[in-house]
mmCIF file of the C-alpha atoms, coordinates in Angstrom:
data_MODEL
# 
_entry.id   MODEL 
# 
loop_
_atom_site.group_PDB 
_atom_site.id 
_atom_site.type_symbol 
_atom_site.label_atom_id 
_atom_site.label_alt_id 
_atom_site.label_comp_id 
_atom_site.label_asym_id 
_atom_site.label_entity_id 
_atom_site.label_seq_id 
_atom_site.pdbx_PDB_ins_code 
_atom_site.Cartn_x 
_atom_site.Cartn_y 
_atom_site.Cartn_z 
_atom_site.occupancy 
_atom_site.B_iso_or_equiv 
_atom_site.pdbx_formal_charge 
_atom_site.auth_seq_id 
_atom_site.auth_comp_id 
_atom_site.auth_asym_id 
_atom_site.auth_atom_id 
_atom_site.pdbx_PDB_model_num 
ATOM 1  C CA . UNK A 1 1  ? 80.413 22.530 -3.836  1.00 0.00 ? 1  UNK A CA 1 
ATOM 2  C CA . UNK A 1 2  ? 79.311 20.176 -0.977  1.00 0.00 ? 2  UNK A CA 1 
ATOM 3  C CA . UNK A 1 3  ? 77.102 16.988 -1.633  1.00 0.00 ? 3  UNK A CA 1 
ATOM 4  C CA . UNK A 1 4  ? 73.929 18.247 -0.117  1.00 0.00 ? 4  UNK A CA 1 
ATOM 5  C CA . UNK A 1 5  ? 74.307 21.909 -2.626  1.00 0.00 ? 5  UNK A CA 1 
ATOM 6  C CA . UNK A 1 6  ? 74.615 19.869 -5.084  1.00 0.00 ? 6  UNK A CA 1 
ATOM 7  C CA . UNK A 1 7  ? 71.753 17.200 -4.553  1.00 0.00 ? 7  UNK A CA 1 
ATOM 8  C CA . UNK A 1 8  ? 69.825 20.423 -3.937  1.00 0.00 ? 8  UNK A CA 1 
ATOM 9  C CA . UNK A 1 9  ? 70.776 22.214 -7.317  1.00 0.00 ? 9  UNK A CA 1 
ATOM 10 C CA . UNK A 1 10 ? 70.119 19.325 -9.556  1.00 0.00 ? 10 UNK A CA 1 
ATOM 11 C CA . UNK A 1 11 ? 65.951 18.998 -7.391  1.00 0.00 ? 11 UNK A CA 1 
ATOM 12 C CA . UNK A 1 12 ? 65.463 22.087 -8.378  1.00 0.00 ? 12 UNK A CA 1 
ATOM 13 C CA . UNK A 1 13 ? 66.593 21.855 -11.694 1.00 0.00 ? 13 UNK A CA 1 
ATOM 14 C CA . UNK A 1 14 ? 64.373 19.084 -12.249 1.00 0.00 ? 14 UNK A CA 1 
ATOM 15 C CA . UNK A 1 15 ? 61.572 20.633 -10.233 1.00 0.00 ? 15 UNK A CA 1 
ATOM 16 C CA . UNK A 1 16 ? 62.266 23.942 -13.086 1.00 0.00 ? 16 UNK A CA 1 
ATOM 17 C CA . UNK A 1 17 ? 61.968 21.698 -16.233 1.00 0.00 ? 17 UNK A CA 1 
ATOM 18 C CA . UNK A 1 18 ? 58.957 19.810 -15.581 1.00 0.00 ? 18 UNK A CA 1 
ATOM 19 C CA . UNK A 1 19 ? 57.087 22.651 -14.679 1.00 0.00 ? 19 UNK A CA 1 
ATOM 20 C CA . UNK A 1 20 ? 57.833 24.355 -17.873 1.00 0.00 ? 20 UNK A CA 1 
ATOM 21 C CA . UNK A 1 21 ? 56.564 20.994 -19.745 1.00 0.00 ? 21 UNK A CA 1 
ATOM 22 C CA . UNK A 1 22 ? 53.096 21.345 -17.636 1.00 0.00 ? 22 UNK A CA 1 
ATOM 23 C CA . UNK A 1 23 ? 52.974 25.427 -18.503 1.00 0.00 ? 23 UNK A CA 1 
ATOM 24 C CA . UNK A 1 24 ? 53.513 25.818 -22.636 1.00 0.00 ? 24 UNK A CA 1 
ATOM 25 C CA . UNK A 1 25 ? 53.434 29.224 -24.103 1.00 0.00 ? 25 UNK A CA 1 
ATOM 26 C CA . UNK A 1 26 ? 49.864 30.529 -25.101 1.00 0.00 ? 26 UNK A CA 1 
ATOM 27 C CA . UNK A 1 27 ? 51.519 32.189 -27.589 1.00 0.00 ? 27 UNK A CA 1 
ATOM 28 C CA . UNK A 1 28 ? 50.290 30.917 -32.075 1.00 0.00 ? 28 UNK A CA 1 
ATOM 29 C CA . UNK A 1 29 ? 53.183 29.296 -33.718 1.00 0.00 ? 29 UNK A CA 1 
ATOM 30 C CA . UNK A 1 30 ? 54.704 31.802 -35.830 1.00 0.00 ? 30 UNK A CA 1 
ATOM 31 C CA . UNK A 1 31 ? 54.247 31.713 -39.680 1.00 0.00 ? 31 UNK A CA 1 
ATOM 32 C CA . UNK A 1 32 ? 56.947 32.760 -42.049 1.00 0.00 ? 32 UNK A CA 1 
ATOM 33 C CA . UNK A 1 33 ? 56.218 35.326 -44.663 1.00 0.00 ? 33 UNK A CA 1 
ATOM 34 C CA . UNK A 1 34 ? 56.534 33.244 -47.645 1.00 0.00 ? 34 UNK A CA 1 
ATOM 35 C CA . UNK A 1 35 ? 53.976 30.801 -45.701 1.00 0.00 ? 35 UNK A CA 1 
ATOM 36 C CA . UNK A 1 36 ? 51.775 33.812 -44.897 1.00 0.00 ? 36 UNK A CA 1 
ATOM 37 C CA . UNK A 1 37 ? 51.973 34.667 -48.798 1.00 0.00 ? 37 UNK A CA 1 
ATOM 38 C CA . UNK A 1 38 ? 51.369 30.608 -49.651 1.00 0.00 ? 38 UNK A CA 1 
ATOM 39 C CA . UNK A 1 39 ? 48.077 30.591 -47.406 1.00 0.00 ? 39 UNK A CA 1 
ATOM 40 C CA . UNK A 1 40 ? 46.752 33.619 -49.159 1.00 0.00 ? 40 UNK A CA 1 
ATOM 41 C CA . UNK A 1 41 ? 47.430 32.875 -52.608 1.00 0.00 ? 41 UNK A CA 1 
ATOM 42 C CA . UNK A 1 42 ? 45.472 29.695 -51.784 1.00 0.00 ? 42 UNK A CA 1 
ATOM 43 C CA . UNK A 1 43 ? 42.662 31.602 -50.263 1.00 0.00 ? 43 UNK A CA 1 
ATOM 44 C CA . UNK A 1 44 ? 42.364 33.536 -52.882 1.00 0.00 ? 44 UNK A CA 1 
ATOM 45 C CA . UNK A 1 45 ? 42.298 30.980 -55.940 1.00 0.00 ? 45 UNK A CA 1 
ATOM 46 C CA . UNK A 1 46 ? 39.320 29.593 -54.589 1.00 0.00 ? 46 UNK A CA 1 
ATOM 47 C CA . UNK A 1 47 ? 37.279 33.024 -54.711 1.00 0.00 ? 47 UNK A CA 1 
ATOM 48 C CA . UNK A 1 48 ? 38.614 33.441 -58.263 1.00 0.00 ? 48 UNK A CA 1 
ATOM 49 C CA . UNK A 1 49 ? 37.244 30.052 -59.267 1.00 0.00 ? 49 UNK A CA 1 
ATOM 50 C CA . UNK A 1 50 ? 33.793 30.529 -57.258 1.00 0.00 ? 50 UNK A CA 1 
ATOM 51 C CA . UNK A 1 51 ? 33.379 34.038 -59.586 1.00 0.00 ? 51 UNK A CA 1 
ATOM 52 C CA . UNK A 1 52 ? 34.244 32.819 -62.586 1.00 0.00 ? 52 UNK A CA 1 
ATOM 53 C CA . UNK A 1 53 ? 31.922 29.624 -62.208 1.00 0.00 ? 53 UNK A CA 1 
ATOM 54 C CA . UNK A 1 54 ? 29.296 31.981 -61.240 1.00 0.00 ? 54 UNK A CA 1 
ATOM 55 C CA . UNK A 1 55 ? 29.887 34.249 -64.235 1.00 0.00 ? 55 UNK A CA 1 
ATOM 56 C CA . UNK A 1 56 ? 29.294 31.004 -66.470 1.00 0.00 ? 56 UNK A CA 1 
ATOM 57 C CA . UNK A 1 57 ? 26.440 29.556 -64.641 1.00 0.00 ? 57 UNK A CA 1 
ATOM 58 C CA . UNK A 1 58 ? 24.822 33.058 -65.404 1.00 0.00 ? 58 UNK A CA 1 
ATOM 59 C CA . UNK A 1 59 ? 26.066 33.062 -69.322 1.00 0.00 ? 59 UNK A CA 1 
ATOM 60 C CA . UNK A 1 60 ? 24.218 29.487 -69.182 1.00 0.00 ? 60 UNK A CA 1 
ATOM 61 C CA . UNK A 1 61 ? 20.879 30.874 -67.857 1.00 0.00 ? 61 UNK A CA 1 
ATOM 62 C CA . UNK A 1 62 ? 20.588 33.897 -70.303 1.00 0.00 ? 62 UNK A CA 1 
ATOM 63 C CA . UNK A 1 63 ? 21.547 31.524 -73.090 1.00 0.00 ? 63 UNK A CA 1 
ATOM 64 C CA . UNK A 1 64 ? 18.885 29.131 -71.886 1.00 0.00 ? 64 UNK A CA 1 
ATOM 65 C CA . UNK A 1 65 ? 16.339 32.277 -71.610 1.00 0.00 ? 65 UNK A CA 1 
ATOM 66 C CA . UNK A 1 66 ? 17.113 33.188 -75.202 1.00 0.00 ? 66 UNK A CA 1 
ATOM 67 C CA . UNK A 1 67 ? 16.622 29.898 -76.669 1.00 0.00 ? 67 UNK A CA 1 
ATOM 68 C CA . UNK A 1 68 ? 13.136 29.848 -75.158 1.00 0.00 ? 68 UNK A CA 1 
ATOM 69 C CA . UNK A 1 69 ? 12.449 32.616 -75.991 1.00 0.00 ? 69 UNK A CA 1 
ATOM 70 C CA . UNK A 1 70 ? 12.729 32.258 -79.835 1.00 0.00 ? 70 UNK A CA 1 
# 
């Protein structure tokens, strides 16, 4: 390979590299299934927690209606 080919070849190779720095993928970072599953469970053990304080919030109210009531 002569000097100039090879002065060449390692420009462009540069040149190739720092464009693909300036232009990332658009693409989401991929999530593993067990991470996927992680995220939901914690999702959903807030909306479990929301009913079930809701539930008691309402026992409190019809126990609070009762006693005035009597």
């Amino acid at each position: 390979m002569n000097r100039k080919k090879k002065i060449n070849q390692i420009y462009k190779q540069k040149q190739k590299k720092a464009n693909a720095r300036l232009h990332r993928s658009n693409k989401p970072r991929y999530i593993s299934k067990a991470e996927r599953a992680a995220l939901e469970a914690q999702e959903a053990e807030p909306q479990v927690n929301e009913e079930a304080v809701a539930v008691v919030e309402l026992d409190e109210e019809s126990e609070a209606t009762q006693v005035t009531a009597e």
